[in-house]
Each structure stands twice: as C-alpha cells, then as structure tokens.
C-alpha positions in Angstrom: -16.9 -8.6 -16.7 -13.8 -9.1 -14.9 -13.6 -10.4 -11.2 -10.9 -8.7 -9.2 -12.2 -10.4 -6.1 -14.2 -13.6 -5.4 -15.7 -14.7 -2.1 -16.7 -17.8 -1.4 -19.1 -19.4 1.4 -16.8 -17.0 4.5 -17.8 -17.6 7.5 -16.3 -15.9 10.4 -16.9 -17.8 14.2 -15.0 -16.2 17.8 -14.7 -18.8 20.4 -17.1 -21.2 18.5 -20.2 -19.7 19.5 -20.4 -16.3 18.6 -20.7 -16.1 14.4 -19.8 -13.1 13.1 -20.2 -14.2 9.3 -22.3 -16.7 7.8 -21.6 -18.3 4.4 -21.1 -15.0 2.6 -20.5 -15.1 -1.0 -20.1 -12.1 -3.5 -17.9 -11.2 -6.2 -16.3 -7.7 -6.9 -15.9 -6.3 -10.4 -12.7 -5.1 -11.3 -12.6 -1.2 -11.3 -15.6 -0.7 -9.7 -16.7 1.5 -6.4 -18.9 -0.7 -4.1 -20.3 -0.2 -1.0 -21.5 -2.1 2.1 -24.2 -0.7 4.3 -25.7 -2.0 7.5 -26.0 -1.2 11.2 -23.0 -1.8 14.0 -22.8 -5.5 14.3 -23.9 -6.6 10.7 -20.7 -8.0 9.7 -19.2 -4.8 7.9 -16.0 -4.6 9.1 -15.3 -8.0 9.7 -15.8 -8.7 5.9 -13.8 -6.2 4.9 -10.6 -6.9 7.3 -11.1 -11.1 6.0 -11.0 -9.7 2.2 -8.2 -7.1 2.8 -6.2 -9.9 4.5 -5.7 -8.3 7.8 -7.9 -11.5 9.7 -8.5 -15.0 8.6 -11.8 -16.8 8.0 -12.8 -20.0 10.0 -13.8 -21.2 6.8 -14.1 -20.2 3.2 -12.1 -18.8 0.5 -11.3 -15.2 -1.2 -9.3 -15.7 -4.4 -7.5 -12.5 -5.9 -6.9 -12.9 -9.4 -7.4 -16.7 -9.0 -5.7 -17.7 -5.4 -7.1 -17.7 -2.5 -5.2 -15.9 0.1 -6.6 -17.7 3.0 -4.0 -20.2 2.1 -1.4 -18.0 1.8 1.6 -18.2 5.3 2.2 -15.0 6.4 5.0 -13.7 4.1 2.6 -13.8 1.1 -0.1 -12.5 3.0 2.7 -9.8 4.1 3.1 -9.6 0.3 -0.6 -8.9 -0.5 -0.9 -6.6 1.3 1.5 -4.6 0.5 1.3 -4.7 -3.2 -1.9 -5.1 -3.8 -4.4 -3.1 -1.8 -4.5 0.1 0.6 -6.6 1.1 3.3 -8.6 4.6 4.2 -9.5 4.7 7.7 -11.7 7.2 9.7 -8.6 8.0 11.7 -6.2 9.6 9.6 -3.1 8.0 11.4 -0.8 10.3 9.3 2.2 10.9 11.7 3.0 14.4 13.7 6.5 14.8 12.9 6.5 14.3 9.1 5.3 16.6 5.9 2.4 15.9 4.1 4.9 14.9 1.0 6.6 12.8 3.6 3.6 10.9 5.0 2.1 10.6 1.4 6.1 8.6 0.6 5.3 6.5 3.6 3.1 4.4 1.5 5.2 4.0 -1.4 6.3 0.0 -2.5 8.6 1.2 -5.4 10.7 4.2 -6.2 9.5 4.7 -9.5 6.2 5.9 -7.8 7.5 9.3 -7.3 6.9 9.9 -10.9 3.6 10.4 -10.5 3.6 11.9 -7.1 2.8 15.4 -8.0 -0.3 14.4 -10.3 -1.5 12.6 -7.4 -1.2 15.6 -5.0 -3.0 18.1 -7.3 -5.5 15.5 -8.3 -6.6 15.9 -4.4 -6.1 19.4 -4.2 -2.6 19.3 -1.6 0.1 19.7 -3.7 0.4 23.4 -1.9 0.2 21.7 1.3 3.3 19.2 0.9 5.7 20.8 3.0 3.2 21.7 5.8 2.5 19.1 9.1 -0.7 17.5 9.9 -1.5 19.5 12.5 -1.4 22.5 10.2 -4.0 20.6 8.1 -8.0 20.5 8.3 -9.8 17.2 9.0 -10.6 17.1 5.3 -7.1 18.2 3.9 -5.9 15.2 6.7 -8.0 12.6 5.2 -7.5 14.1 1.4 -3.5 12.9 2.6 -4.2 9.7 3.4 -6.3 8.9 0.1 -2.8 9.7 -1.3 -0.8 7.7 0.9 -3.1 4.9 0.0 -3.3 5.5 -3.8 0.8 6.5 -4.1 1.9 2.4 -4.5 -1.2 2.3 -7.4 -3.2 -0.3 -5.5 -5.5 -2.7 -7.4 -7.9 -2.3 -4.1 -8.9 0.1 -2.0 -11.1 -0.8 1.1 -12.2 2.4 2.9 -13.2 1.8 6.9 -15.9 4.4 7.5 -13.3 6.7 5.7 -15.5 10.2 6.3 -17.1 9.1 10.4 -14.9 11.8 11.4 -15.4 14.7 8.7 -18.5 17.2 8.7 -20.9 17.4 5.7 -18.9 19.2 3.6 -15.7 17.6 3.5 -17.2 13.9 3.4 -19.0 15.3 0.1 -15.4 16.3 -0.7 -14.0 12.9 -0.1 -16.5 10.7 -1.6 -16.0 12.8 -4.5 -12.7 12.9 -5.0 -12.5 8.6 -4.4 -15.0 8.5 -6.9 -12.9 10.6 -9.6 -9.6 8.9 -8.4 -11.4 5.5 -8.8 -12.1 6.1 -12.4 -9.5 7.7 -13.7 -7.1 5.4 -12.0 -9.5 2.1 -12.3 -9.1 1.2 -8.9 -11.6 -1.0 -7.3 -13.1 0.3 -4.3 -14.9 -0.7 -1.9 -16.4 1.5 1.3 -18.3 0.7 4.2 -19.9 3.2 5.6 -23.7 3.7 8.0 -24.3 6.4 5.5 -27.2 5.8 3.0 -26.5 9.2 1.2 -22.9 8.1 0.6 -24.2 4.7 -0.7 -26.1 6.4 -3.1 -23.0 7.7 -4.8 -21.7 4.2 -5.8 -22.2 1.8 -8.3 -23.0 -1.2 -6.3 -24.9 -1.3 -2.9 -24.6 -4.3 -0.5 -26.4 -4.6 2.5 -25.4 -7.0 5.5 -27.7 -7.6 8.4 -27.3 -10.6 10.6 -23.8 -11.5 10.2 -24.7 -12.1 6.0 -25.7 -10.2 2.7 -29.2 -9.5 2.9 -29.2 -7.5 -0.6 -27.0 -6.9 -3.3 -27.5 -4.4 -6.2 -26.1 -2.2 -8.9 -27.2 1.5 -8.4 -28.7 2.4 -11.7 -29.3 6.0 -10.0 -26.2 6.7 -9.2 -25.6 10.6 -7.8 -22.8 13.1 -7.2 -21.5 13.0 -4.2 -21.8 17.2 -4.4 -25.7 16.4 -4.0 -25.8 14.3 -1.1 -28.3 15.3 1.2 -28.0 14.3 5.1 
C-alpha cells in the first residue's frame, strides 16, 4: 500500500479563537477514490484547500511523496500545484469566449499532453463538442469539460469541491461515473467532498468530519455504481 498523501496532526485556527480543524491525521492511498462527508461547517473544505495547497495550516504537516508542502515558499507551492494535482469545482468556471478544445488546453503544463487529448475527450463523451462554446453546452456536458481540463496535465491528485452541487440527478450519476472510470483507468487518486451520502456510496473509502475532525474513517466494502444511486 502506497501513500500518495500523508496528513499529519492539521489543525486549522482563524483569529486564534475560532478552530476550524483539530489534530486531523489520515493518509490517502495512492490511486484510490475517497470521499469526505459531513454537514456545512465540519471542516470539508477547509481540509481539502490545506491538502491541495491552496491555504496553509496553523500547524501540522502534509507530505506528498515524502515532503511536506507546508514548508514549501510560494514558488514550490506554485509548483505543486501545478504539476501535481487539479481541481473540479461545482462552478464550472470554463470561460465564455473559448471552445471546449480551448478551455480543455487551458489546463495543460506540457505540450506533449496534446497527444492524448482526443482519448481524453471521447473518454467523457465531448470530443463532438470541441469546437462548440460553453454556453452551447448543458450543465453536465460543462462539468464533463472541466473533468478534462483537470485530467489533460495527468495529475497525480484530483480533489473535487462538491463537483455535481449544481447538476440534477442524472448528470451527477453521469459524473460520478465517469470520475470513477477516469480514476481507474488513469490511476489517479481522488478525493471528493460532497453532502451526498448516495455519492459516498460509490467510493472506495468514506470519511466523515464532524466538529472540525474525522469522526469515522472506512473502506466501502459495498461499493455501488454510480448508475444506481438512489436520491
């Protein structure tokens, strides 16, 4: 078992008496799709924008492949970022003004990425959409775009933000789904926070937070298809 990610003892404080996290510690095996449950306030997003590097701990570590990055000045952290690991978002933030093909580019770190471009497009059912604009595009072709624009650079990690909050029932089946069958066939590690107990069911790993820490941590043994969600 390979650790892509280890967290050590985080703990998050605003203004030094508000605590957002509190000593949280959990490890993330390589390849895997993870998620994190628990209601507004539980610590969700913060831990995910500490671990993705886009805010820094009051104290603890997160090593990636054996460094922590909370010691990292900004150019590395700059670095990890944009190497390393993508985010999906529950806004889309693909912009007006350029193609699908072009917005999917936008996330691109290295030419030789192109190569595998058009895989990537049919994989997620848009390839016949690359020359149209977003606002010729559905909510769930939109957010289908932006899985592309975050898998295009080949992250190692891919931390989704409530990634299907703004799609119906249908197309967050369809989204789930396809991150699951992008996940393993490209081995990317995932991890999604989400509100949704149905969509937690569809992972390999549950964690809860409540109170501003893990409360539970588990590997799904009954994992489901996202197709049979039920809401």
């Amino acid at each position: 078992m390979e650790y892509i990610l280890q967290v050590k003892n985080l703990l998050k404080m605003y203004d030094k008496t508000e605590t957002v996290l509190k000593n949280v510690s959990v490890n993330f095996v390589r390849g895997t799709f993870t998620t994190i449950v628990g209601p507004s306030g539980s610590g969700k997003s913060t831990l995910l924008n500490i671990i993705s590097g886009l805010l820094t701990p009051t104290d603890g570590e997160v090593i990636f492949k054996g460094i922590d990055i909370t010691k990292y000045n900004n150019e590395k952290l700059a670095f990890y970022r944009r190497h390393n690991v993508s985010h999906i978002f529950q806004e889309y933030n693909l912009l007006d003004d350029l193609t699908v093909k072009e917005n999917i580019l936008l996330g691109m770190d290295d030419k030789s990425q192109r190569k595998y471009l058009d895989d990537l497009m049919k994989d997620l059912g848009i390839i016949e959409f690359q020359d149209k604009f977003p606002s010729q595009l559905s909510g769930g072709e939109q957010q289908r775009v932006s899985i592309a624009r975050a898998m295009i650079k080949k992250p190692e990690l891919i931390f989704c933000d409530e990634a299907t909050g703004a799609l119906d029932e249908k197309n967050s089946k369809k989204v789930v789904s396809l991150l699951c069958e992008i996940q393993k066939k490209y081995k990317t590690t995932v991890i999604f926070i989400t509100h949704n107990q149905e969509i937690a069911k569809t992972s390999e790993r549950i964690i809860t937070m409540k109170n501003s820490t893990i409360s539970s941590d588990y590997f799904n043994n009954n994992r489901i298809d996202a197709q049979d969600m039920k809401w």
